[in-house]
C-alpha positions as CSV (number, residue, x, y, z in Angstrom):
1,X,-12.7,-7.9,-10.4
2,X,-11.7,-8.9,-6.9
3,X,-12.0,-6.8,-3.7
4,X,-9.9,-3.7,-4.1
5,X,-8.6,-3.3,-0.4
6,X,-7.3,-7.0,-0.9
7,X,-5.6,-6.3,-4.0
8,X,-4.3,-2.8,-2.5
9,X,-3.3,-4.4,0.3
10,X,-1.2,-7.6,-1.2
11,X,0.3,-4.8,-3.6
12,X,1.5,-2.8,-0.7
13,X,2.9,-5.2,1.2
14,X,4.5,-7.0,-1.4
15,X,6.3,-3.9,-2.9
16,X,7.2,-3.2,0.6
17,X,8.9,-6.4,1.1
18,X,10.7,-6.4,-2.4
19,X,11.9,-2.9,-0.8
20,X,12.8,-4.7,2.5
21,X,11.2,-2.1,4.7
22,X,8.9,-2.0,7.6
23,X,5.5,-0.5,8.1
24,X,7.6,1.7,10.1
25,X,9.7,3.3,7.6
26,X,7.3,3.2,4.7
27,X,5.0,5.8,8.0
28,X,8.2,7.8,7.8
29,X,8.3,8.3,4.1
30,X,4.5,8.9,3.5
31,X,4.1,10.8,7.1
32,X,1.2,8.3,7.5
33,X,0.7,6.5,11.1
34,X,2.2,3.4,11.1
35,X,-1.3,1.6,12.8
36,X,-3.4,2.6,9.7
37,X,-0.1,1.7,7.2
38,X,-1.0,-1.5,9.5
39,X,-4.6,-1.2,9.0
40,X,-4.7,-0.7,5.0
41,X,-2.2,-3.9,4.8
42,X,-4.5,-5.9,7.4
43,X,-7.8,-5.0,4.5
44,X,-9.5,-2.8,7.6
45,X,-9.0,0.5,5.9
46,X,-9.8,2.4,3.3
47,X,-7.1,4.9,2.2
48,X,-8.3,8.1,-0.3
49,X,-6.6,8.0,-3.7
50,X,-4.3,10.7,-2.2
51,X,-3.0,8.4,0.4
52,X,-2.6,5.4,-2.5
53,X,-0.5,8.0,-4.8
54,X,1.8,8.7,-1.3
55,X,2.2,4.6,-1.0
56,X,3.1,4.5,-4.8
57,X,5.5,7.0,-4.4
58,X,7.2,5.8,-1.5
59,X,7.5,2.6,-2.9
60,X,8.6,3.7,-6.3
61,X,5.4,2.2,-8.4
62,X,2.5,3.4,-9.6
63,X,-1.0,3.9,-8.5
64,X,-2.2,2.3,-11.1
65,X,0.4,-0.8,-9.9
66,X,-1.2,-0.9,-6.6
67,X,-4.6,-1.0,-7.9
68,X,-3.6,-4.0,-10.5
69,X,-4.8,-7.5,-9.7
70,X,-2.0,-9.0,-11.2
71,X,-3.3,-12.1,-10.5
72,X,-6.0,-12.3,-12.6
């Protein structure tokens, strides 16, 4: 299955990028700190479900997208 916080994380940041915005501005649109938006990417935090559905939304996806290990 793969570790989830690496999956999470590679799904964030890569939807950010394809967005072309920072940690910064993806904080500002979830009113999350930008040091744990840091910390989820970087594997060293685990965000509730609620905070996964904010990052999905933000980034116009899906939780369930953010979850997926596309590359299995």
């Amino acid at each position: 299955m793969g570790d989830v916080r690496a999956i999470l994380a590679r799904n964030i940041k890569s939807a950010r990028k394809r967005l072309n915005i920072s940690q910064e501005e993806l904080a500002s649109r979830t009113q999350i700190d930008r040091t744990y938006v840091s910390g989820i990417e970087r594997q060293v935090r685990n965000p509730t479900i609620i905070v996964v559905a904010k990052f999905a939304e933000a980034l116009n996806t899906t939780t369930a997208d953010l979850l997926c290990n596309n590359g299995e």
